[in-house]
Every structure is written in C-alpha cells, then in structure tokens.
N, C-alpha and C positions, 0 to 999 in steps of 0.2 A: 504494500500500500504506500502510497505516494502522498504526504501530508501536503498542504499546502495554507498557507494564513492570510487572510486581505483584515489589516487594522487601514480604516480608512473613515475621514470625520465620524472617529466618532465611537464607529460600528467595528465590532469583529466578527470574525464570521471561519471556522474550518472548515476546509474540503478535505474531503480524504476519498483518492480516487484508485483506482486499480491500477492503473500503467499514464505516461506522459502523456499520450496520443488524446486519452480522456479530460485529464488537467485542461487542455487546452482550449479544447471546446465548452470543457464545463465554465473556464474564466473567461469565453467570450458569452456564453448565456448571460453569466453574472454581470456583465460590464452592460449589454442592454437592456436588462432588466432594474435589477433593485441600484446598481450603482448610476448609471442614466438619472436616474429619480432624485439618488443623493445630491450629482452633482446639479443637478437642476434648483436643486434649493437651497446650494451653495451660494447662489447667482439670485437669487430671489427675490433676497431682503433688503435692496436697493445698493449693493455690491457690483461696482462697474465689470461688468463681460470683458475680458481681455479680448485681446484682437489677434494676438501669439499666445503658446504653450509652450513649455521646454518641460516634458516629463524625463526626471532623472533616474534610472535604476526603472525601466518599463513593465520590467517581467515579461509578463506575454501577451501584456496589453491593454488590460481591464482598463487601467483608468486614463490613459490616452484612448480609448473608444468611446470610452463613457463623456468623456470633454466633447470629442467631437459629435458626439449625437446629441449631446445635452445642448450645445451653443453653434447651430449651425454655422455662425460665422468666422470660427474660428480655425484655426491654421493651426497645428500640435507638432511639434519635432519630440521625438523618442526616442531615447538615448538608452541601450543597453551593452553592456558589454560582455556580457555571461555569455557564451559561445551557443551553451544550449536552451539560455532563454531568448535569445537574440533569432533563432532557428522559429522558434513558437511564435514570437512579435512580430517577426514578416506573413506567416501563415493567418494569423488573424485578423491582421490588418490588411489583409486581401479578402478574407473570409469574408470579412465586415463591407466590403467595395467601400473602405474610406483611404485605401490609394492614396487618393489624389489629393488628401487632406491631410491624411498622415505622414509627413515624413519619417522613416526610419533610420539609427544611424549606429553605428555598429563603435563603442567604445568610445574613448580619447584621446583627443588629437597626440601625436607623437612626444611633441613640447611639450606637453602641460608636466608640471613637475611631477613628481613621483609622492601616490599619498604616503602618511607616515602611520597612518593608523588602519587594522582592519576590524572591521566593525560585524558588530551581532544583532543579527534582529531583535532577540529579546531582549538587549541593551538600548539604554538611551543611546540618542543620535550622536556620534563620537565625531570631532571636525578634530583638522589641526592648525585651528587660527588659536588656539588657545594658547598662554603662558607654556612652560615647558614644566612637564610633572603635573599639571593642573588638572587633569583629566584622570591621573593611574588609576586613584578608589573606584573609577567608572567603568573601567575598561576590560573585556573581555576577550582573551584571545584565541584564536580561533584555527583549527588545522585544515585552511581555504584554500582551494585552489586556483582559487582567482583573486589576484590582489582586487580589494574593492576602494573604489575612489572615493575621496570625501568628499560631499557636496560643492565644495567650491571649486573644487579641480574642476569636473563636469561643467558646472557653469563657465567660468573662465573660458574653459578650451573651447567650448560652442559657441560661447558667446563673450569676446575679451570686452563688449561695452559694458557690461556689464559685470565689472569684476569688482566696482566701488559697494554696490549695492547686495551685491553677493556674499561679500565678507561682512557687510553689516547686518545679513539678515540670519546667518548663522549664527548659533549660538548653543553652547554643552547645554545637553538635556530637554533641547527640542523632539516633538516626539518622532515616531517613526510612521505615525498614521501621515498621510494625505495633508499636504498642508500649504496650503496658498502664502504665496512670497511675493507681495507685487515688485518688481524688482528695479521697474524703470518704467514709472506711469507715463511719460512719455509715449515712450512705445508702447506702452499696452501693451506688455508682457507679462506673463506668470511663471513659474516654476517651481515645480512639483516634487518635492525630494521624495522618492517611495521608497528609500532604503535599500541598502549595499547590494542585494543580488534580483532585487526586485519587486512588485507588489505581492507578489503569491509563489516564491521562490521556495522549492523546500528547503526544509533545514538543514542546512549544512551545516557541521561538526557536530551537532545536536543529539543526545540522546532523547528521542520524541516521548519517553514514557509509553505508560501503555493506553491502549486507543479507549480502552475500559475499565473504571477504579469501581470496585464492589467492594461497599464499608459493610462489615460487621459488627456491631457493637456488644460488647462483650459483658456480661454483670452476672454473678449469682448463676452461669451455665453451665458448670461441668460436667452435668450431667449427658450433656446433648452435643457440646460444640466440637470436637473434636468430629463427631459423624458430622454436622454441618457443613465444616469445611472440607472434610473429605469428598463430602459429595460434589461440592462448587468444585475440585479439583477433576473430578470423573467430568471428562470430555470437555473440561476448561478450554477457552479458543485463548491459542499462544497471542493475539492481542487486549491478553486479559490482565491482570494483578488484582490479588485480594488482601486487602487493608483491614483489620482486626484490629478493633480500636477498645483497649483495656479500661472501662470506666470505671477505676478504681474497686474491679471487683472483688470482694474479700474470699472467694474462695479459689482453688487453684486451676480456675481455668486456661491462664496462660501458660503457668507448669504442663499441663496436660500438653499444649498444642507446642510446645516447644519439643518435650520429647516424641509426639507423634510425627514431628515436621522438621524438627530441628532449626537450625539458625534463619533470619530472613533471606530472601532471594526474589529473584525478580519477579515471581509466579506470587509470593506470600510476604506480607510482611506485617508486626504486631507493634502498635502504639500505645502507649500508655498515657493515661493523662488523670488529675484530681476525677472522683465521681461527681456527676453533674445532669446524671441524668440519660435518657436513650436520646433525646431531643439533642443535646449538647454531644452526645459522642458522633452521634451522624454529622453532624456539621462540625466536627473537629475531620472526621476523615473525609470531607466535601475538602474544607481548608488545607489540607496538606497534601490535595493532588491537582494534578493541569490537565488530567485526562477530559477529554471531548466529552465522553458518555458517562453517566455513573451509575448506578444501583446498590440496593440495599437489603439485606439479607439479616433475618433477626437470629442471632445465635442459638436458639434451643430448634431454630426452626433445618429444610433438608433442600433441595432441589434435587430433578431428576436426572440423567446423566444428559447433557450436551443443552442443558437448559441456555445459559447463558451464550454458549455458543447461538443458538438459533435465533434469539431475540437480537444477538448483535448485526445479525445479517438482517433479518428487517426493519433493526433503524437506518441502515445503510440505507438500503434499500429502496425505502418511503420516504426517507428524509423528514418523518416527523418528529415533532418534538418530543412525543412519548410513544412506546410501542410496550405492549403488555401479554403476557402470555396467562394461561389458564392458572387457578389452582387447586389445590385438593388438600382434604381433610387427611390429617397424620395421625391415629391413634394406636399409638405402639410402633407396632409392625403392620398394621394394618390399614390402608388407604382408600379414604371415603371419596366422591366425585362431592364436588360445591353445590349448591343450589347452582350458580349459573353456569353450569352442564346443559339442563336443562331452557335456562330464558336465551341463551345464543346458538341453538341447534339447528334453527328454521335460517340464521343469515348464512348469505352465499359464501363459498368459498370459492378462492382463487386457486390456481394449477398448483400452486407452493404452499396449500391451505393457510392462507392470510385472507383475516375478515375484518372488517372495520365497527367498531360500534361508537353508536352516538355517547358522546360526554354526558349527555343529560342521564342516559338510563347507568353511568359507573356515578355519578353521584349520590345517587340515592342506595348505592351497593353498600358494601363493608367496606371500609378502608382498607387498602390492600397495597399498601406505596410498597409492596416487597417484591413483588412479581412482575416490576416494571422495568426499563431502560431510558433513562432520560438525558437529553441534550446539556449538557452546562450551559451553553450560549442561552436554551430558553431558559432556564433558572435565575442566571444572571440576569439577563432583562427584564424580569420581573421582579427581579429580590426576593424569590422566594427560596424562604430557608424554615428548619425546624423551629418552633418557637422553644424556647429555652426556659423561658419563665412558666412553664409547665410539666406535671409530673406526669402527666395524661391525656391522650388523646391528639395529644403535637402532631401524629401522624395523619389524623383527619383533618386537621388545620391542610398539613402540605398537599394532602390527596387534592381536596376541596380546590385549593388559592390555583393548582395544575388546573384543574379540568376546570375551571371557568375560564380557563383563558382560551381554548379551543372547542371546535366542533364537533371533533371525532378524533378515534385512536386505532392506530394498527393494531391487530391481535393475532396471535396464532392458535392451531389448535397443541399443539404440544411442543416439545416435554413441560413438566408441570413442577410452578410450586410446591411444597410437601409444609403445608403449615399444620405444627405442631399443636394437639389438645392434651393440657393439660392442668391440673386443678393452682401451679401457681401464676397462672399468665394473670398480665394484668386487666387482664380483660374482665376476668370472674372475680375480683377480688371487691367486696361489698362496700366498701370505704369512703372517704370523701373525695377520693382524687374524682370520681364520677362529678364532682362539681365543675371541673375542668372543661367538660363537655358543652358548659351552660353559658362557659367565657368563649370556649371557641369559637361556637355557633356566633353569637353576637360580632367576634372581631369579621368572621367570615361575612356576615350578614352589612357590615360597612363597608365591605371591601367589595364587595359586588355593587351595591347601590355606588359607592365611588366612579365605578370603573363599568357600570350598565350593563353587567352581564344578562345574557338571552336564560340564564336557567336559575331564574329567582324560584320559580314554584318548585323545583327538585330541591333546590337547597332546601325549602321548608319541609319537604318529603325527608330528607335524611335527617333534618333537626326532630322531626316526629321519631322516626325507626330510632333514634338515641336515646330519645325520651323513652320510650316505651322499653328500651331494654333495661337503663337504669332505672329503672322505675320499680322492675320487676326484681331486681337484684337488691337493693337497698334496704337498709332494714329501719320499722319503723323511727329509730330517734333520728336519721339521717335522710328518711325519706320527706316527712311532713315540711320540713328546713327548702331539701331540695325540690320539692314539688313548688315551694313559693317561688323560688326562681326560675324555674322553667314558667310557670304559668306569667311571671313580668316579661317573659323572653318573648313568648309566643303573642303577647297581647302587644308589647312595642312591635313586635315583626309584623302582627298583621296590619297596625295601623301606618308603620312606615312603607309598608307596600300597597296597600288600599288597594284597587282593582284584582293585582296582579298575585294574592297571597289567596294561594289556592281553593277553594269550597269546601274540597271531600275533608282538608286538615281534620276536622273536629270526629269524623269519622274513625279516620286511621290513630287518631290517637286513643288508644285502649287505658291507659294508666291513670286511674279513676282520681288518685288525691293530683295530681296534676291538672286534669279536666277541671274538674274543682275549685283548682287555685286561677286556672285562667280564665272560669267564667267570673270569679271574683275581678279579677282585674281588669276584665271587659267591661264589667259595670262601673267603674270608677275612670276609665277613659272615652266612656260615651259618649262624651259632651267634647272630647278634644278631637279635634278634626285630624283628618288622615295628613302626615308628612313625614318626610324619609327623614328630616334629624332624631326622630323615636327612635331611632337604630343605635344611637350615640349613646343613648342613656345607662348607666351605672347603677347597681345597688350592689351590695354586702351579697347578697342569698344568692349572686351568681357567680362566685368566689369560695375557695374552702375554707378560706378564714371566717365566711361568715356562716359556716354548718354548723350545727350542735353539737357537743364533744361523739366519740363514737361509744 
C-alpha cells in the first residue's frame, strides 16, 4: 500500500492506495472535486485572484489543477523535481486538458545555490534564510534520495524578480499545508510552497505505523484477556497493531499477557497509565497512535478469526467513515446470534456480502462502538472523543455523536464480534453509574439540536430502550431518585422538540415510576411553550451525585 497525505488550508485528508498508477488518478479526482471547492473559497472573501501561480514541490498535481479550474484566468507554472513525481505531474496535467495553462517544469535551475537543509513532511517548514544553528531543535533528518530544495531556492531560480519578497515571506515554522504568499502584487503572483517532495508524496524515510491501531482497555480482566487478544491475533491483517492500554488494573492482567506474548512488537504493544476509567483509556490509546483507522475491543470480550482483517478491506473499500461488522452473544463457550440477525436478513447483499444500513435504525440498537472500524480524519473533524467525566455509558455518548453525523454504514455479514455475558459487566450492575445515562442523553440531545440532525425521533427511541432497561435493573432506593430524572429529561426533550419528539414515546416506555415522574413534569410545563433551549436545562436527579445513597 502506497500512503499518500494532502495537508492543505486547513484540511487533511489520507489516501492509501494499492500501486502508483492509482495514486494518480485518485489525486486528480481529489484536485476536481473537494480541492476545486477549497480553492475556490480561498479567493472568495474579497482576496485578489492572482493572475500567475508558481506551485513549488507539485507532487502530481492536485493543487496546480485545483488553481486552475478554481480561477479560470489564471496561468500556474509547476515546479517539481522528484523524478517520479514529476512523471505523475505531466500525466495529469494532460489528463486534466489544462496543457495549455499549466506549465510544467522539471526541478532547478542549474545556478540556484545548493539547499543546506533537507526537510520532513511531518516537520515544520525548514528554510535556510535563518541564523546559523537556529533551526537544529526543529530539524529532522532524513535518509532522501532527492536533495529537496528550500522554498527560496525554487522561487529565486524560477523567478530571480522575485527573490526580495521570497526571502521575506519565508519564515521557520510556517506550515507545510497550502499557503498563499502574495509575493509581488505587482505582478499578480502567488506561490505555493507544498513541501519538499510534494502535495501527496509518500513518505519517504518514514516508518508509516500501522494503517490500523485497535485499543484494548485493560481493568479487573484476567480472566478473559489473554483469549481476547489471542483471538484479535488469529488472522490479524499484517497492517494491523494492537494497543492494550493498562488502566491501572489491580489484578494481573498485564503479567498474564506478557508471559503469553512476551515483550512489545510491532503486531502488540501494552500501555500503562493512572486508572481513569474505560472512557479515559480509549482515548489514551486514540492519543498515542497516527494510525488512519482505529477500533476498539473491550478486554473480557473475543473476535472471530480474520474479523478485523475483513472490516479493514471494506473501509478501504467504501471509503466511509464507519464500517461495522455483525455480533454475537458469548456465553462460555457457547455462541448466541444478536437480535439483529434477524432485523438485517431481508437487506440486499452485494457479491463481497456488504450491506449498508440506515444510521437511524443502529441508533436506536445497543451500543456497540466494539465491532466497528472508524476513520480518524472523521473523529477528528468532529471532536468526537470518549467522555471522560463518566463512569458509564461514554460509549453510547460516542456511538450516538458517530451516527448522527451520517446517513448510512457499510456492514458485512461476517466474521463476528464475540461479546462477552457475564454477571460482572457493567452493564448488569444495579448502581448509580445508570445515572450516567440521564447526563448522556441530555449532552447528546444538544448536540443534535446544535448541529440539526435528521434523526431527532430515534435518538428519543434509544433514550426510551435506556430508560426502560434501567428502570428494570434498579433497585427501589435508586430507582424513585432516578425515575425523577429521567421523567425532567423526557419532558424538557419533548418540549425542546415540539412537533418532531415522537407520539408512540409514551407507548414504548414501559417503566411505570418513570411514566409517572414525566406525567408529573408535563403538568408543571404546560403552560411553557415548546423551545429547543429546554434541552440546556440542568438538575441534580440527572447526575449521580444527586441519587440516594445505595
């Protein structure tokens, strides 16, 4: 696989393609589609259009295409000197029929001095106008086989009029995205530094990590985790690494996985950090990898053999943000099918059996963030991460904050989760962390009205299936507590949604002292009219500080 990076205003974005031939095409898609768009509204906001381009370091094109399709009037010279990105830059600037508008131009002029520094993509932008020594804390060296020129080289040589304005526009720690330099308004010119081997170059000298980080959070499982990982190892795809993140657990589960495993390696490796929670160890091992894709696998629980392999090939594949495979009930030794066996039997399959389901019908399911594969690039654009100030239910917060941001999800039919039952999960445990539930729902319930998600009424479908499970697990000195705050959740939801906050609700919800508590507090918001800041409102009874001792 052939990585490839466009940091460009702004935006990042990986490709990860099968052989060069594809790169190429795929960076000419990308330069008339979403990058077209960017640069187009670079130039939007009352930012004079250049009249010339001078992209430095072109790669194979992207954003010398993207100029000229965005700004029909403009003229672009492309400057690359990489031998094998330079091959790609002629082929899609013919691809493209912009010829006659692109010049292309193969390295620097003979003269131009010799750079002194060679530079790393993942480095700041390294020049040698600087003092001498001024740069070393920054510098990254590299085993290149192409000296790469520093930005002012390339300018100069192309263009000696502009050699005053070049050196004034350089400066250590500029970034390496896409960056407008008016250089000589005069002339109406721009220039485009895209860094040392190009916009979308792969890594050279780089060890790219693995294309897949699968965090396990480790507490209180020695019972189980040892087969856990063993299984994630059965038919593991070699662009894989499993991250075992030790949340301070006090019994010897990491003892166990060192003697069955032995020292870390590039397939396995075990983190230790203060205990803080399941919430707080996922996102310790989100934070200490670069990998593209990630997933999550809870330590007591199994996968089947080549699981993780098959999900990776249909993210590839669909390029969506989330792709998700089946799972199944684990008791013992014994493997039960899910409920949804049955509600995705009737969608079509494709010749690779890949099925797609609607977001709105995995909303209202079980949270299930274990049996997924997710994009970092969509995580990060959203900022969605585990909530940390939670001892419970973190996980339906992240399911939920995912699937409202899209329509649909790739699925396969197998190999399968193997989610463990058994009586210490914290799922069965009758306590107050179930209060948790009552805060989620509410952050969840802002964040959509924020942000005008299409699946207001499902979210209220799974704030019911919540209610009604804790409802039934609870025991009375923690129930009556918790029924008052579900019944203030339900009556601010529905008046903050007014049309749109479902009918059948009062139906589906079974759990009698809850019903109870929210016909109470229907009647005491009678008189206030329907408006979505009801959503913001705070009390004690939906927090576990404010339940009844147990």
């Amino acid at each position: 696989m052939i990585r490839a990076r466009f940091d460009l205003l702004g935006q990042s974005l990986d490709l990860w393609t099968p052989d060069a031939d594809y790169l190429i095409a795929a960076e000419r898609a990308f330069a008339a589609g979403p990058l077209t768009a960017l640069m187009t509204g670079m130039f939007a906001a009352g930012r004079p259009a250049p009249g010339r381009a001078l992209c430095l370091g072109a790669g194979c094109g992207a954003v010398p295409i993207a100029l000229a399709l965005a700004l029909p009037g403009l003229q672009v010279e492309a400057v690359e000197h990489h031998p094998g990105l330079f091959d790609a830059l002629m082929r899609n600037v013919e691809e493209a029929g912009l010829g006659a508008r692109i010049a292309v131009r193969h390295g620097i002029a003979e003269a131009a001095p010799r750079p002194q520094l060679i530079r790393s993509r993942d480095a700041p932008d390294f020049i040698d106008l600087a003092p001498a020594g001024a740069l070393e804390g920054w510098m990254e060296p590299l085993d290149c086989p192409v000296v790469t020129p520093a930005p002012a080289d390339l300018v100069t040589a192309a263009h000696p009029l502009l050699r005053p304005a070049a050196r004034a526009a350089q400066r250590p720690g500029a970034a390496l995205a896409a960056r407008a330099n008016a250089l000589d308004r005069r002339r109406g010119a721009v220039a485009l530094d895209l860094g040392p081997a190009g916009c979308s170059a792969p890594m050279i000298g780089h060890d790219p990590g693995p294309l897949l980080e699968v965090v396990v959070p480790v507490h209180g499982v020695e019972r189980f985790v040892v087969d856990c990982i063993a299984s994630l190892r059965e038919g593991m795809p070699p662009e894989m690494r499993v991250t075992v993140v030790d949340d301070g657990s006090p019994d010897r589960s990491v003892e166990r996985l060192r003697a069955a495993f032995g020292p870390d390696d590039a397939r396995l490796r075990i983190l230790s950090k203060p205990n803080g929670g399941c919430a707080s160890a996922r996102n310790f091992g989100i934070g200490s990898s670069r990998a593209p894709f990630l997933g999550f696998v809870d330590g007591d629980d199994a996968v089947e053999p080549g699981f993780f392999a098959r999900l990776l090939d249909a993210a590839l594949l669909t390029g969506a943000p989330m792709v998700q495979a089946p799972f199944r009930l684990l008791h013992g030794d014994r493997v039960e099918e899910s409920y949804e066996a049955a509600s995705f039997a009737d969608i079509p399959r494709d010749r690779a059996g890949r099925f797609t389901v609607p977001a709105a019908a995995l909303i209202t399911g079980q949270p299930a963030i274990w049996r997924r594969i997710y994009r970092r690039g969509f995580l990060d654009a959203h900022g969605i991460r585990f909530p940390e100030h939670v001892r419970a239910f973190d996980d339906q917060f992240f399911q939920i904050a995912c699937l409202g941001r899209i329509e649909a999800m790739p699925m396969i039919d197998g190999p399968a989760y193997l989610y463990r039952q058994h009586p210490g999960q914290d799922v069965r445990q009758a306590d107050r962390r179930h209060f948790h539930s009552l805060e989620t729902f509410r952050d969840v319930l802002v964040l959509a009205l924020r942000e005008g998600w299409e699946t207001l009424p499902e979210l209220v479908t799974a704030m019911v299936h919540t209610l009604n499970w804790s409802g039934g697990l609870l025991p009375p000195p923690l129930l009556g507590r918790y029924a008052e705050g579900a019944g203030r959740l339900l009556a601010w939801s529905e008046k903050a949604l007014g049309a749109a906050f479902p009918a059948a609700t009062w139906r589906q919800l079974t759990c009698a002292p809850v019903r109870a508590a929210w016909e109470m507090q229907r009647a005491r918001l009678a008189r206030v009219p329907d408006a979505a800041g009801l959503a913001w409102l705070e009390a004690a009874a939906l927090h576990p500080w404010g339940a009844a001792p147990r």
